[in-house]
N, C-alpha and C positions, 0 to 999 in steps of 0.2 A: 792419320797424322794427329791423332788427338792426344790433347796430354794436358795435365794440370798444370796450374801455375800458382806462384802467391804472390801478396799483395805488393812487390816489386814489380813484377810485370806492371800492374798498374803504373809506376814511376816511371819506368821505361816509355810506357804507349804514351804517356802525356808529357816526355820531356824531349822525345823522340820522332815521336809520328802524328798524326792529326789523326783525332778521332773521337768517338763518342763516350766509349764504356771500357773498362777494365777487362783483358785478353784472357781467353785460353785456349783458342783451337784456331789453326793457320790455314789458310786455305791459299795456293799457289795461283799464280797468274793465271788471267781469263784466257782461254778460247773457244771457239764458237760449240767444243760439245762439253765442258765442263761449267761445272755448278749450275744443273737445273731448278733446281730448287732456288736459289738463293735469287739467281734471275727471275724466277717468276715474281717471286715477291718483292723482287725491288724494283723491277720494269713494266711486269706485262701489265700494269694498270693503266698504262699509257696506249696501249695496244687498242685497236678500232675505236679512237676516242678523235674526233677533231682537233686540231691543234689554232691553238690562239696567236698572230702572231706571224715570225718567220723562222723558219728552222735554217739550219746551215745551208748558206750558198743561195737562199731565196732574196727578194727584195737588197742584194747588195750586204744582206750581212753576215758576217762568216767565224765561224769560233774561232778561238786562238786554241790552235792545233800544235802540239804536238807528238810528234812521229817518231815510236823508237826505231831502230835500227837490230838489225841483228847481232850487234855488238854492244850494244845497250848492255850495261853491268846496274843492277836496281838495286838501291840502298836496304841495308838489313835490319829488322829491329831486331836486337839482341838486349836479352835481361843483362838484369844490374847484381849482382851476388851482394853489391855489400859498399860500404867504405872502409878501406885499407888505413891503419890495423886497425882488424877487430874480424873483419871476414872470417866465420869458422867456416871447416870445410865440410860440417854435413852441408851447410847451404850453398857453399860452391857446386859440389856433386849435386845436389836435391834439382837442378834448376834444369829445366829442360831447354834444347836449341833446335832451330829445324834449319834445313839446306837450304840454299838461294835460292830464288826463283831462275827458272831457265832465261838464257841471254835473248834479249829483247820484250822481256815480261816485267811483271811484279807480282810480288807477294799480298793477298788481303792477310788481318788477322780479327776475327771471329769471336765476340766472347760467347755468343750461343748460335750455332748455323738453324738451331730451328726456333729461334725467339725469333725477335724485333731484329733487323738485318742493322745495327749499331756495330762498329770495331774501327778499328785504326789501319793504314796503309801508309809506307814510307814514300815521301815525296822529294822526287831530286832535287838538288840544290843550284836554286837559278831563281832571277829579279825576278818572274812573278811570285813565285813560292813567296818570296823574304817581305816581297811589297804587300802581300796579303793581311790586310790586318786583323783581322776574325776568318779564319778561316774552316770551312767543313769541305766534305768530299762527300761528292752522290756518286752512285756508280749506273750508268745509263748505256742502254743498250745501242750503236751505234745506227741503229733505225730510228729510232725517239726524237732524236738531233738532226737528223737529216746528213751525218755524215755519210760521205759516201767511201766505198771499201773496194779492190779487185771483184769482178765480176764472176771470180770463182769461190767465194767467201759467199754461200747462201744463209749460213746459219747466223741470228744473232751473236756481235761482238760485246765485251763487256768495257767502257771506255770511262779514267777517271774524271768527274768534272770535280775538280777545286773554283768551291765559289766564296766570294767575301761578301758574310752579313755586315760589314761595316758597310757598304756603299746601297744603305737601299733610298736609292733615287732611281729617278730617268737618265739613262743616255742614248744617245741617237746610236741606233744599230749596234749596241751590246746587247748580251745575251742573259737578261731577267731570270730570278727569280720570282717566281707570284703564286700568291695567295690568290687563289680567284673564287670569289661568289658562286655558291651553287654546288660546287670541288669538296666538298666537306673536308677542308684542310690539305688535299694531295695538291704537292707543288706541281706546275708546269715552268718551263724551259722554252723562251722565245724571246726576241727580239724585235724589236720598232722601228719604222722609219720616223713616227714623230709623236709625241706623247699621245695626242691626242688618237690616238689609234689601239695602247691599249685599254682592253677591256672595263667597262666602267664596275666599280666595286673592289678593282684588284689592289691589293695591296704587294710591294717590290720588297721584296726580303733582302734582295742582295744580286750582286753581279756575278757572272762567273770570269773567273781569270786567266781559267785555261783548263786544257783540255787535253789527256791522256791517249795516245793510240797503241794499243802494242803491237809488238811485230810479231806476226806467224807464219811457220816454214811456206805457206803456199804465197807469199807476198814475196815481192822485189826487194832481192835484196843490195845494200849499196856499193854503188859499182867499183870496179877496182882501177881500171885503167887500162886493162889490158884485153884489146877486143877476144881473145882466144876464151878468157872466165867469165867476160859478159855475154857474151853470145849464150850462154848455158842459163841467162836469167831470162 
């Protein structure tokens, strides 16, 4: 799925999507056997390390979840050719597109899957997105977090966290951004019952707002009403 782009895509990713760097290779919604690579490098640093703090569902505090559905339709970034008139159409043709992501997914887009793990993902449209006022996306292994997932789901999921650097303070039982002493710069993800509890030297970068689940064929799907098609979930 790789393919060039120019420097509209840029416009598109930052007028369009949240993100870090300028697109050119797309990479389709997480589950649990795709993108090894990109998961190693964005997660498994978290992997046999202590966690500071509470993960999801401990000490009373819990991410703002949520849960696609199988029916879930994910917003698309699609380039920009141009503004009308003037659009020539080597540039309309030149511009490459890719397919949705499958229902109950999302789409990553990649400017280099073997650099620095920086791109852009479309984020639906709903009050925490729009309340967000500095907003970036980590992408975090649903082990990291302490989500929990069906019990037939062994492999790492890939789940989006949207957090806001404008809020870095304390709040009782949200879910911290931190810089922590010692960490040479690698964020951690946890939550407080009272300041006085996180670690001392840390500095709070921001909160997180919420939190992506996707949906995959082996999860429940939502029910219909008619005990004859739910009995088959």
């Amino acid at each position: 799925m790789a393919f060039t782009m120019t420097t509209q895509r840029n416009l598109v990713a930052s007028a369009l999507a949240i993100g870090c760097a300028s697109t050119s290779r797309a990479f389709t919604a997480p589950s649990p056997s795709l993108h090894p690579t990109s998961r190693t490098q964005l997660c498994s640093a978290l992997n046999n390390k202590s966690v500071e703090g509470n993960l999801h569902g401990q000490g009373s505090c819990f991410l703002p979840l949520l849960q696609n559905d199988e029916e879930y339709i994910a917003p698309r970034i699609v380039q920009i050719a141009g503004a009308y008139p003037g659009v020539t159409a080597s540039t309309y043709l030149y511009l490459s597109s890719e397919p949705p992501a499958e229902l109950g997914q999302w789409s990553y887009d990649f400017s280099d899957p073997n650099g620095p793990q920086l791109g852009t993902v479309a984020l639906p449209g709903m009050t925490s997105v729009y309340e967000t006022k500095d907003p970036v996306v980590i992408i975090a292994e649903h082990t990291s977090l302490g989500v929990s997932l069906p019990p037939q789901i062994v492999d790492p999921v890939d789940l989006i966290v949207l957090c806001d650097r404008s809020k870095r303070y304390f709040s009782e039982r949200k879910f911290l951004v931190l810089d922590l002493e010692g960490e040479g710069g690698e964020l951690r993800i946890a939550a407080f019952g009272r300041k006085q509890e996180v670690p001392e030297g840390a500095t709070i970068l921001g909160q997180v707002s919420f939190v992506q689940v996707p949906w995959l064929p082996n999860m429940q799907k939502k029910k219909s009403g008619f005990m004859e098609e739910d009995e088959l979930f």
